[in-house]
C-alpha positions in Angstrom: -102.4 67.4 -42.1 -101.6 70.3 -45.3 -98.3 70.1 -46.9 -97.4 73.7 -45.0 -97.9 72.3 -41.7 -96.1 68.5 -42.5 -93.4 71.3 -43.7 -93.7 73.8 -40.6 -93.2 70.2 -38.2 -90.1 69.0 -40.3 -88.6 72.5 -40.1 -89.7 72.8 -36.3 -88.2 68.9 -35.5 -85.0 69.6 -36.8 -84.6 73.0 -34.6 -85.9 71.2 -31.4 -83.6 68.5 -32.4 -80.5 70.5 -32.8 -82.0 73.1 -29.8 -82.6 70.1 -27.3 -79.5 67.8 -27.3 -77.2 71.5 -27.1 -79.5 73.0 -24.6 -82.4 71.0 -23.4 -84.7 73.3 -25.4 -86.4 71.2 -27.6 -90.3 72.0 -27.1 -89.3 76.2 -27.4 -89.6 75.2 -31.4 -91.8 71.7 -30.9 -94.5 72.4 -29.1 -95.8 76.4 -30.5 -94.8 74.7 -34.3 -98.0 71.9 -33.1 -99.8 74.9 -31.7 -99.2 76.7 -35.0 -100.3 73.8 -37.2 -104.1 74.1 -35.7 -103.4 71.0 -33.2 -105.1 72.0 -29.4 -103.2 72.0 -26.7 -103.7 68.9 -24.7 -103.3 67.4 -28.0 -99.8 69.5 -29.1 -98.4 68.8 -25.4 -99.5 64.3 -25.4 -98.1 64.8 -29.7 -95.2 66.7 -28.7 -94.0 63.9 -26.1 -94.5 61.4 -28.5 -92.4 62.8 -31.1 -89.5 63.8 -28.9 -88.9 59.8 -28.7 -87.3 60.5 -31.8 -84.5 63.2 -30.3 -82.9 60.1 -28.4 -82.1 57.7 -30.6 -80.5 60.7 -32.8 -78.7 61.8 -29.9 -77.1 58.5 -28.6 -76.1 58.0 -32.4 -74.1 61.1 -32.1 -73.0 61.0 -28.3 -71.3 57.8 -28.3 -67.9 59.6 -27.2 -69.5 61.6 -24.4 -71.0 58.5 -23.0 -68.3 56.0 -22.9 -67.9 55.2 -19.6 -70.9 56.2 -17.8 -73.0 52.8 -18.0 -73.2 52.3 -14.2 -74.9 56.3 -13.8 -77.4 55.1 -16.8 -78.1 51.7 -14.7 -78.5 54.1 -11.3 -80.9 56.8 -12.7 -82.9 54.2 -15.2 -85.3 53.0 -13.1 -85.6 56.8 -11.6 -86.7 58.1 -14.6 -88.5 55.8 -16.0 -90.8 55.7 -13.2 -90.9 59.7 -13.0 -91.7 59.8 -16.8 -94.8 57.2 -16.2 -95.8 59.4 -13.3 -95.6 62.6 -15.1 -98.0 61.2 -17.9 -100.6 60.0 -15.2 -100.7 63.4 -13.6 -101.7 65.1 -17.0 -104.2 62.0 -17.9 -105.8 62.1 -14.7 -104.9 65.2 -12.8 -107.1 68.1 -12.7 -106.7 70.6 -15.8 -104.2 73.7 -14.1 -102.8 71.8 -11.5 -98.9 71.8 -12.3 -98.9 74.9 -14.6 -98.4 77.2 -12.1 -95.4 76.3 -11.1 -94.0 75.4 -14.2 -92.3 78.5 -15.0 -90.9 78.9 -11.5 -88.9 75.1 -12.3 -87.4 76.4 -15.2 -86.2 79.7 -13.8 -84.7 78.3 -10.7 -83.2 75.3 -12.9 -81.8 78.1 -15.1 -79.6 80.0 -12.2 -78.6 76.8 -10.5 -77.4 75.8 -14.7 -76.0 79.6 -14.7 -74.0 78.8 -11.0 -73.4 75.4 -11.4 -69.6 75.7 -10.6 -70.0 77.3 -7.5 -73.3 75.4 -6.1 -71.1 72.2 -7.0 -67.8 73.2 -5.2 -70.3 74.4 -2.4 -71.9 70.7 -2.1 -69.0 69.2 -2.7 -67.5 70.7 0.8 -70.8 70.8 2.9 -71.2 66.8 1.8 -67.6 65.2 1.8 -67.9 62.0 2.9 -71.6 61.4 2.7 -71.6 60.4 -0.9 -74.7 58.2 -0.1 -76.6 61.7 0.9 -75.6 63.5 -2.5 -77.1 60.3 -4.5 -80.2 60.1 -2.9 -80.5 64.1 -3.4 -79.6 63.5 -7.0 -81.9 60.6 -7.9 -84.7 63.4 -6.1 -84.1 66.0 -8.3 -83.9 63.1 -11.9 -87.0 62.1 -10.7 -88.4 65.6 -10.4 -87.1 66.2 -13.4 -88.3 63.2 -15.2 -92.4 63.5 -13.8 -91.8 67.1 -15.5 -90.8 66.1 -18.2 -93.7 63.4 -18.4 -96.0 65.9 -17.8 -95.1 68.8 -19.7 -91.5 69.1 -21.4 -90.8 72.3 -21.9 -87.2 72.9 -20.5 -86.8 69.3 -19.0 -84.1 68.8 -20.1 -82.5 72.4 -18.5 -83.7 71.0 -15.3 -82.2 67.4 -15.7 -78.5 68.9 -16.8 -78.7 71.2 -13.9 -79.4 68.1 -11.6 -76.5 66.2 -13.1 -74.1 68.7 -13.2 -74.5 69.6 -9.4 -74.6 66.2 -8.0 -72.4 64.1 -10.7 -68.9 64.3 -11.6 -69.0 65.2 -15.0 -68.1 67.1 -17.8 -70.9 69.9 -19.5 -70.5 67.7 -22.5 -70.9 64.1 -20.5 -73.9 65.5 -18.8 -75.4 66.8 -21.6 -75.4 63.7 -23.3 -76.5 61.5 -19.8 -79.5 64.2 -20.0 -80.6 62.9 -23.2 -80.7 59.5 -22.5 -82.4 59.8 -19.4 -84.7 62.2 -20.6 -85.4 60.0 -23.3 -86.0 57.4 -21.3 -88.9 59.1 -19.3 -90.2 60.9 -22.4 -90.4 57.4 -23.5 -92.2 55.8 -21.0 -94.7 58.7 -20.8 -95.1 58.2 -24.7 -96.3 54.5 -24.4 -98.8 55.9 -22.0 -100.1 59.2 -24.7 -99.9 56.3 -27.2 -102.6 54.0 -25.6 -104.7 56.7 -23.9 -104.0 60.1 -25.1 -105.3 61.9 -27.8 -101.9 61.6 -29.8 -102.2 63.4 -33.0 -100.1 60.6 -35.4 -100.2 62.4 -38.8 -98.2 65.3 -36.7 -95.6 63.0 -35.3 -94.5 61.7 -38.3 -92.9 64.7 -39.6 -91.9 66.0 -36.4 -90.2 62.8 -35.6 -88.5 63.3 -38.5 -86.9 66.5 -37.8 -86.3 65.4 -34.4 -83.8 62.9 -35.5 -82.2 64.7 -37.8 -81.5 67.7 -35.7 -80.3 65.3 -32.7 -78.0 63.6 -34.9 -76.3 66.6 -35.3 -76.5 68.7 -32.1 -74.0 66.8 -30.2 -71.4 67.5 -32.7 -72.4 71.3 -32.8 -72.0 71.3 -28.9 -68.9 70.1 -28.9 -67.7 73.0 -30.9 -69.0 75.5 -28.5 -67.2 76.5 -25.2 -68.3 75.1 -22.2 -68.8 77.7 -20.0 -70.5 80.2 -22.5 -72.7 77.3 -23.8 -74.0 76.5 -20.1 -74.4 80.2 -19.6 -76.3 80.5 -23.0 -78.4 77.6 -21.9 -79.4 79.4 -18.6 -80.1 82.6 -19.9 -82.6 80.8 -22.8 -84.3 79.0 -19.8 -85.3 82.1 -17.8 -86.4 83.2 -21.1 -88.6 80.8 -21.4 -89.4 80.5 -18.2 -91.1 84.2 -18.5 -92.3 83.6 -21.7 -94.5 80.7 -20.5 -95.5 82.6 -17.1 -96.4 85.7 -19.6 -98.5 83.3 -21.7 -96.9 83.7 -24.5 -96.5 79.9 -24.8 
C-alpha cells in the first residue's frame, strides 16, 4: 500500500463515514476509493465490509441521544440481522459469481421511492394494519433481514434500504431511525466481517486507513444530521439512492 493510496482511503473513510451515518451512503466513496487504489473487486467489496465495522462504533459514539430509549427494537431486530449479515457473506463466498447483482440496482431504487414516500406509505399501513401489530412486525423483521443479507453481500446503499424499512414499519423519528440503522447495520456488516476475516481475501493494509476515516467521519455525521431538516434530508437521501442505483445498473460502479 503507497502513501497516495493509504491517503486516498483516509480521505475516502471519512466521506463514507460522514456520507453513511447521514444517508446510508457509505460505500458511494468506500468501495470505487478500494477500486481506485488497484485493489480487485471481490477483494474491494470482502475489504470494504470489513472496514465499515469501523462506521458503528463512531456512530453509536455520536448517536447516544437518538437512541435512548429504543433498547427493546435493538433486542427485536439483533438476532435478525445478525443472521441476515452471516447469510449475506455466505452467498458471496459460495454463491455463483453474478448471481445477486442484477437485482441490486432495482433494491436500491425501489428502497429510494419508498425513503422518498415514506410518510404517506406509513400513514397508508398504518390504516390498512390497525390492530394487527403482530402482522406489521413480522413484515418489518422481513424487510431488516432483507436488508441485512444485502448488506452482507454487497453494501452499497444498505443502509437506504434498512432506514426505509424502519421508517415504514417503526414508530420513529428520521433521526431515531437513522441512528437504529446504524447499529443494526453494523451489526450485520459485523457478522459478515468475521466471516471475510477468516475466509475472504480481505485486503488488511487497506482497512487500516479506511477504518480510520470511517470512524472519524461517523463520529461526526450524526451531529451534522441533526442540523439538517428532516424532510429535505430524507428526500436528499432518496434522490442519492436512485442515483446510485443507476449508476451501478450503468456500470459505472
Amino acid at each position: 500500500m503507497t502513501l497516495p493510496a493509504a491517503l486516498l482511503l483516509v480521505v475516502a473513510g471519512f466521506a463514507a463515514g460522514l456520507c453513511g451515518t447521514v444517508a446510508g451512503l457509505a460505500s458511494l466513496f468506500s468501495y470505487p476509493a478500494l477500486l481506485a487504489a488497484g485493489l480487485p473487486p471481490l477483494v474491494a467489496n470482502v475489504t470494504n465490509t470489513v472496514a465499515l465495522t469501523a462506521t458503528t462504533v463512531g456512530a453509536v459514539a455520536g448517536s447516544r441521544a437518538e437512541l435512548s430509549g429504543q433498547g427493546p427494537a435493538l433486542c427485536r431486530f439483533a438476532p435478525v440481522v445478525l443472521l441476515g449479515g452471516a447469510a449475506g457473506a455466505a452467498l458471496l463466498l459460495l454463491g455463483p459469481a453474478g448471481s445477486f447483482e442484477a437485482v441490486v440496482p432495482w433494491l436500491i431504487a425501489a428502497a429510494s421511492v419508498v425513503l422518498i414516500l415514506q410518510p404517506r406509505i406509513r400513514l397508508a399501513a398504518e390504516r390498512r394494519t390497525a390492530g394487527r401489530d403482530s402482522r406489521v412486525h413480522l413484515s418489518t423483521s422481513a424487510g431488516a433481514f432483507a436488508a441485512s443479507v444485502y448488506g452482507g453481500y454487497f453494501g452499497a446503499a444498505a443502509g437506504v434500504l434498512m432506514l426505509a424499512v424502519l421508517l415504514v414499519g417503526l414508530q420513529v423519528s428520521l433521526l431515531e431511525g437513522n441512528a437504529l440503522k446504524n447499529v443494526l447495520l453494523g451489526l450485520a456488516n459485523t457478522t459478515a466481517a468475521l466471516g471475510f476475516a477468516v475466509l475472504g481475501p480481505v485486503d488488511w493494509a487497506a482497512v487500516a486507513p479506511l477504518a480510520l476515516g470511517l470512524l472519524a467521519g461517523a463520529r461526526l455525521g450524526p451531529a451534522l444530521a441533526r442540523r439538517l431538516p428532516a424532510t429535505a434530508l430524507r428526500v436528499g437521501i432518496g434522490v442519492a439512492g436512485l442515483g446510485l442505483a443507476a449508476a451501478i445498473g450503468l456500470g459505472l460502479l
